[in-house]
N, C-alpha and C positions, 0 to 999 in steps of 0.2 A: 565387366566393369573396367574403364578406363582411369588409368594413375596415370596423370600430368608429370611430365619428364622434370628431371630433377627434384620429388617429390620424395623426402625418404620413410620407407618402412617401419613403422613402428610394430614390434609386436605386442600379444594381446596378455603377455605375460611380465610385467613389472622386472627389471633387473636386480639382481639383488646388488648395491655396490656401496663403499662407501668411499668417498671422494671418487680416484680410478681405480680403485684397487677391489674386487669384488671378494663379499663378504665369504662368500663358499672359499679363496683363492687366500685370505688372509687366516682365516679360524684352519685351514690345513694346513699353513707353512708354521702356523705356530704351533700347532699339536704334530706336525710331522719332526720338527726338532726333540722332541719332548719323548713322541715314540721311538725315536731314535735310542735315546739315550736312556729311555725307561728299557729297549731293546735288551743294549750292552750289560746297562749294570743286571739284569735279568740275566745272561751267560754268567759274566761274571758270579752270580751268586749262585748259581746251579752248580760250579765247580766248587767253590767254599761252604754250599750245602753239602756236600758229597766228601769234601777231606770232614767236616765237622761230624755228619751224622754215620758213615764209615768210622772214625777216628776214636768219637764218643762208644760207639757201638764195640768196636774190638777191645777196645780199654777198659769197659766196664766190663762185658758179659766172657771177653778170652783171657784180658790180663789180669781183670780181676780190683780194676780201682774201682774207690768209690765212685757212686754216679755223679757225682759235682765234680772230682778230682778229672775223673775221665772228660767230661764234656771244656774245663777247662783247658786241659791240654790240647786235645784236637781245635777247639774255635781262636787258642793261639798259633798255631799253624794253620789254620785256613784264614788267619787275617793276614799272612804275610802275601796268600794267594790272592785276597780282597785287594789288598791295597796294587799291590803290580797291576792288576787288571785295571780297575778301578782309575789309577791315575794315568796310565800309561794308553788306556784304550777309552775305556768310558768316558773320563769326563777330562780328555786331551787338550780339548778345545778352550776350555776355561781357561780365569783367573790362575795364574800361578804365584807362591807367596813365599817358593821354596819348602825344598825338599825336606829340612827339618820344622818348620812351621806344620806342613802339614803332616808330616807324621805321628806329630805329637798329638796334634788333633787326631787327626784319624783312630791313632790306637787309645787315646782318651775316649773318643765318642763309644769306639769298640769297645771297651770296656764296659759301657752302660749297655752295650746291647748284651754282653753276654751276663751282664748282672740281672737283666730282662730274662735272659734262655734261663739261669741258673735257680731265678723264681719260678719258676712253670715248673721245674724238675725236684727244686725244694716241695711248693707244695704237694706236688705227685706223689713225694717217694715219702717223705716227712711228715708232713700233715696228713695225707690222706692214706697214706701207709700202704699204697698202691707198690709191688715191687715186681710187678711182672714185664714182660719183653714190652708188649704192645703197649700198656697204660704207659712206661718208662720213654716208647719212639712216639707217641701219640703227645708226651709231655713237653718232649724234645723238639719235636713242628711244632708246634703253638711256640714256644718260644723265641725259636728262629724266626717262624713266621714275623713276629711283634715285633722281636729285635729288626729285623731288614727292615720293615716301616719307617721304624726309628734310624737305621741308618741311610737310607737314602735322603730321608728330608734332612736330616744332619751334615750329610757329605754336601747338598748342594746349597745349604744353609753358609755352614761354616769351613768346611775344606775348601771344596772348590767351587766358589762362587760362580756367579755368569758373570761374562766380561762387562765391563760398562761400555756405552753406547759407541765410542770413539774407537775405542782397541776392538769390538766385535767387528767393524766397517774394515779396519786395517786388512790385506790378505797376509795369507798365513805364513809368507815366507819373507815376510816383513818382519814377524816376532820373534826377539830372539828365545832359539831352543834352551832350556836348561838340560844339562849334561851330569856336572856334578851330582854325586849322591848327597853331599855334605856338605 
């Protein structure tokens, strides 16, 4: 079969594009951000499950407090780990509103997640008069589980927004850093 010069190639397979920008090239660069950051705060929360459910765990079943007393104490020292990670790695790139705006939120929003952990572990130990290790750590995941739900769509809710469309286009050494704690 002869093809007439200057004649171009079509293939037999439709492109997927929308405007120039192809639809496989657009649905990744948005979900590759996304994975990104669903990434970090996933470290981040492996290290603040680990002070929480260590934390809770030594304090209830070595030191001896109650099981709400206990998980209290440790999920307030693994929010100081949340939040370091959290603003300073995870969600860097964001909106910033300052350093007391969002910690107030942040340990506000924390507060409902551990009031989430703290039901999971009420009804376990309370209501269902469950008091042994496993139904106690089995009560403790589900909570945290719930709770971190609740705080990632919170943090990118109302801590640290996504930039709007002007300051996202800016590069990054155009914005200025915040330093201050306070």
């Amino acid at each position: 079969m002869l093809i007439p010069a200057g004649a171009r190639l079509v293939s037999a397979q439709p492109a997927l594009t929308l405007g120039s920008v192809s639809l496989v090239s657009a649905l990744y660069d948005r979900f590759r951000l996304l994975a990104r950051e669903l990434g970090k705060f996933g470290v981040v929360g492996v290290l603040a499950f680990v002070v929480t459910d260590a934390g809770t765990n030594l304090l209830h079943f070595r030191a001896g407090q109650g099981p709400l007393a206990a998980n209290v104490i440790a999920t307030v020292v693994a929010m100081a780990v949340s939040y370091a990670g959290n603003r300073y790695w995870t969600f860097r790139d964001r909106q910033r509103s300052g350093v007391r705006r969002e910690g107030i939120l942040f340990f506000l929003l924390n507060a409902v997640g551990l009031v989430i952990q703290l039901s999971c572990l009420w009804l376990t130990t309370y209501l269902l008069g469950l008091h042994g290790t496993l139904t106690y750590n089995v009560a403790l995941v589900t909570g945290i589980a719930l709770a971190t739900l609740f705080r990632y769509w919170s943090y990118k809710t109302w801590v640290w927004r996504a930039q709007p469309p002007a300051a996202a286009a800016a590069p990054a050494a155009a914005r200025p850093r915040e330093t201050a704690l306070l």
